[in-house]
MIMARVEX-205417 format. One line per 8 residues: number of its first residue (from 0); for each residue x, z, y of C-alpha. Coordinates in steps of 0.5 Angstrom, whole numbers, plus 2048, in hexadecimal, padded with zeros to 3 digits. Each point is the difference from the previous one (the first is absolute). Layout:
BEGIN
NUM> X/Z/Y  ...
END
This chain:
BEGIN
0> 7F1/7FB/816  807/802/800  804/800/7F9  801/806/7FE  7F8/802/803  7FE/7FB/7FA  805/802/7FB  7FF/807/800
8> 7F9/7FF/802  7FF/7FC/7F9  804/804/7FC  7FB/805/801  7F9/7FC/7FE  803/7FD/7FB  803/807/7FD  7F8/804/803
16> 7FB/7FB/800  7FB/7FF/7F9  7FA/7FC/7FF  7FA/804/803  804/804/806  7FD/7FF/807  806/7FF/804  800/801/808
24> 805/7FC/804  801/803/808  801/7FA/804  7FF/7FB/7FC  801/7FA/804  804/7FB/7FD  805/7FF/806  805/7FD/7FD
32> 7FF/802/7F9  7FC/805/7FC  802/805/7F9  7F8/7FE/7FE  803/7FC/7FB  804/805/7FC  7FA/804/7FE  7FD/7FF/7F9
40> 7FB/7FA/801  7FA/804/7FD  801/805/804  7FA/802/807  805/7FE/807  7FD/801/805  804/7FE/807  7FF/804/807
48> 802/7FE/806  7FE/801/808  7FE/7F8/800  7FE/7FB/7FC  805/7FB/7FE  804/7FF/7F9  7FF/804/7FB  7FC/806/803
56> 7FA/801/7FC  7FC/805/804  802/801/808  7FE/807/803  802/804/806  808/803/7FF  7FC/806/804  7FB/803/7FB
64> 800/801/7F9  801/7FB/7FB  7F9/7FE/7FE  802/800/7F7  7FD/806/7FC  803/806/800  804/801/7F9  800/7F9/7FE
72> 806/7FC/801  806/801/7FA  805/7FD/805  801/7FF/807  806/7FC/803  802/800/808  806/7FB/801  803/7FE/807
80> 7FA/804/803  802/807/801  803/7FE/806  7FA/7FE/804  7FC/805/7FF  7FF/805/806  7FE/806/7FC  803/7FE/7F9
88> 7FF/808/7FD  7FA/800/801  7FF/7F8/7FC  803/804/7FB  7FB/806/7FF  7FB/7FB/800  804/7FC/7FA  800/806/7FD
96> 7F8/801/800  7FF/7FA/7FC  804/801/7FB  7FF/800/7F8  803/807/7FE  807/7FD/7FD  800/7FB/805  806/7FD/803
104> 801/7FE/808  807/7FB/801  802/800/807  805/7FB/803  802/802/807  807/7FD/804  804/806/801  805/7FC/805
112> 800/7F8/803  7FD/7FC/806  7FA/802/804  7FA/7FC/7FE  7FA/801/803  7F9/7FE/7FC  7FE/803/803  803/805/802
120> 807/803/7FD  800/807/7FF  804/804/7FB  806/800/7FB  800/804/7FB  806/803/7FD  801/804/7FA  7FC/806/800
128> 7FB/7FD/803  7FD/800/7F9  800/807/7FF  7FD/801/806  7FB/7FC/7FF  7FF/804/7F9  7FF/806/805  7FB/7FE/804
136> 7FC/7FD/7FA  7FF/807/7FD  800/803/806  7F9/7FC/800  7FD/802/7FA  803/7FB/7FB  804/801/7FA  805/7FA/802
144> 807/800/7FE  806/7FC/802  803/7FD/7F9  806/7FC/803  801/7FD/807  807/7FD/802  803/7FB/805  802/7FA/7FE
152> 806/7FC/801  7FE/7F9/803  802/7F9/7FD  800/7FA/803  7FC/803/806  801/805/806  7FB/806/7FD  801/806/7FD
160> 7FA/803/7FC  7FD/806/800  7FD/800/7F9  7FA/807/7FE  7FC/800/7FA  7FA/805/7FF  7FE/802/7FB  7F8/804/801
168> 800/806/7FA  800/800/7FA  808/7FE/800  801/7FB/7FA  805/803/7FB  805/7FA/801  801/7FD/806  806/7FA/800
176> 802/800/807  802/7F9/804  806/804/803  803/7FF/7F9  7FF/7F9/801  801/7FE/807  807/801/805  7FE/805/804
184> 802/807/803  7FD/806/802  7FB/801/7FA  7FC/806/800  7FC/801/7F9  7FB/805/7FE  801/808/800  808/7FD/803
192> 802/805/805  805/7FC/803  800/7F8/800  805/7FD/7FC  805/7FA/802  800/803/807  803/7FA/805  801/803/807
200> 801/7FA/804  7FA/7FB/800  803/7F9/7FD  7FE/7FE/807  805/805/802  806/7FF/7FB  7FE/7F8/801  803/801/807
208> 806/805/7FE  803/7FB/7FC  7FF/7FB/805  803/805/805  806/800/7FB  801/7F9/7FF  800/800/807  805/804/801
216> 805/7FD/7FB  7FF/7FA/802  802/802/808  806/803/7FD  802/7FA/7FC  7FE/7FC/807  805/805/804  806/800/7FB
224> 7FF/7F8/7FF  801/7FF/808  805/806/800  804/7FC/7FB  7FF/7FA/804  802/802/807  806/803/7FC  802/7F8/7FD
232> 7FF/7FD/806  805/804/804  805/7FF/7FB  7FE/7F9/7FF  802/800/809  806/803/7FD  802/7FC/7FC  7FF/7FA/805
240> 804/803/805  806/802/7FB  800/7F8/7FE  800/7FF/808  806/804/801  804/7FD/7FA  7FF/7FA/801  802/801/808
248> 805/803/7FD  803/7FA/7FB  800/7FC/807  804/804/804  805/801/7FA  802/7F9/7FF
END
């Protein structure tokens, strides 16, 4: 798990989770790293994954229903698995279906970097994905709102992420967003009807302008550098053969 996925994602359990939750991890397999650990210790995790295998609790079949009853589970989590998933719309509808009535459901998902197929490599998401899925989420029948998503700057590593919190109604009166906490842009909150921060370029994007520039002003120094160099050597030929012609000149006279 990449670094920011672990300190967002740990952020968010730390702040949520209480003893007594259910809490539901999707694609829990501990690759490189898990978010289990943040989640308060007297609290039910339950990790899902496709496979056995570190950190999965309960294996089911990525193409039905997950089998946890309806309106149980206080807090879903869905870290670097969104991606993955074939039909992700439809593993949100069927999040939505086994949620407690002020649930809430964290979704960490790539919005740019390198093709990495477990086993399939599907989507990015970009910032309105959250909205977007906050539709389709009603659309469906369910009274599920978007309270914050935004994408995250990186730090040391090469990804992006997109970050979505839902909440399933009631609303909570207060709510502390992690897009105060975090460097991010493109932050979309509840009832806002345009994001705010907006970043037009992806940091992928601006990343490589910049290099573009540094590139570009390194050639022009370059040029301006072989430029004056082609001008000292012709002087210095110059010069040389000036102190030829002198010299000839001394041994003529006497």
């Amino acid at each position: 798990m990449h670094d920011t996925a672990s300190d967002i994602g740990g952020r968010f359990l730390r702040r949520h989770s209480r003893a007594g939750h259910l809490i539901v991890e999707l694609g829990a397999a501990d690759i490189n790293g898990s978010i289990r650990s943040f989640a308060h210790p007297e609290a039910c995790y339950v990790g899902i994954d496709t496979a056995p295998g570190p950190g999965v609790d309960l294996v089911a079949n990525g193409e039905r229903p997950l089998p946890i009853k309806p309106q149980s589970v206080d807090i879903v989590v869905a870290t670097s698995v969104f991606e993955h998933d074939g039909f992700f719309w439809n593993t949100f509808t069927d999040l939505l279906r086994l949620m407690k009535a002020g649930g809430l459901i964290y979704i960490n998902a790539p919005s740019n970097g390198d093709y990495h197929r477990y086993p399939n490599d599907n989507w990015r998401f970009y910032p309105d994905a959250g909205k977007v899925l906050e539709k389709w989420g009603r659309r469906n029948g369910h009274d599920v709102r978007l309270l914050e998503s935004f994408i995250a700057d990186r730090q040391a590593d090469i990804w992006n992420d997109f970050v979505a919190i839902f909440q399933l109604g009631p609303i909570a009166s207060e709510y502390s967003h992690l897009s105060d906490e975090v460097a991010c842009a493109n932050v979309w909150r509840m009832n806002d009807g345009e994001p705010s921060r907006i970043r037009l370029q992806t940091q992928d994007t601006a990343l490589l302008a910049d290099a573009r520039r540094e590139i570009g002003e390194l050639q022009a120094r370059h040029d301006k550098l072989a430029h004056e160099l082609e001008r000292a050597k012709v002087y210095a030929g110059a010069d040389r053969k000036s102190t030829r012609l002198n010299s000839s000149h001394r041994c003529i006279s006497y």
